[in-house]
N, C-alpha and C positions, 0 to 999 in steps of 0.2 A: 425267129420264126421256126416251128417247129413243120417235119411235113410228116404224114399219114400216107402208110402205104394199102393201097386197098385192092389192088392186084388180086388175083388169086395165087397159090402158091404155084410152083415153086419160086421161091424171091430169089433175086438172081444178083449180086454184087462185086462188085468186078470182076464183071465177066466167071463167075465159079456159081454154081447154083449151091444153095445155102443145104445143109442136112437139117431136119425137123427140132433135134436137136441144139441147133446152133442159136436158135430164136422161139420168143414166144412174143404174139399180141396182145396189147395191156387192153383193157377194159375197152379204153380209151381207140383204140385200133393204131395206137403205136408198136414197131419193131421194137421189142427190146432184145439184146445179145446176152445168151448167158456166158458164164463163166468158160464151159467149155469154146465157145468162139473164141472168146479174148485170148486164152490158152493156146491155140488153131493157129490164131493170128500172129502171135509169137513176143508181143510189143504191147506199151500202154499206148494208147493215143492220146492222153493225159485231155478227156473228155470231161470227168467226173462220171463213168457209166456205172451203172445201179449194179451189176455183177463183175466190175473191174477185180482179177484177182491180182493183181502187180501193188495194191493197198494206194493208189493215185489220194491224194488230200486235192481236192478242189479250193480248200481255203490258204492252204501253202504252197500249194502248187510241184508238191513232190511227189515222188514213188516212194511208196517206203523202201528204206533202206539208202536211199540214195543222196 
């Protein structure tokens, strides 16, 4: 199940309010995280996100490198 955030901004995620930067709404009105979140965040969540820069494989289930 996927969910749709329709809020107005600022989105607000545990408990830190997000910079404009951190995200952008797809077409679709999903949150997507860019690259500099992930970066922010410090760790993969090994999710498969669309600007994961830690290189996560969804189909091996690794970080690259790792």
């Amino acid at each position: 199940m996927q969910c749709t955030f329709t809020n107005p901004l600022p989105i607000i995620m545990f408990n830190k309010e997000l910079d404009p930067e951190d995200y952008y709404k797809s077409p679709e009105g999903f949150i997507v995280f860019t690259e500099r979140y992930h970066l922010k965040r410090g760790h993969c969540c090994l999710s498969g996100c669309k600007h994961c820069p830690y290189g996560y494989d969804k189909g091996t289930h690794r970080v690259k490198g790792n």
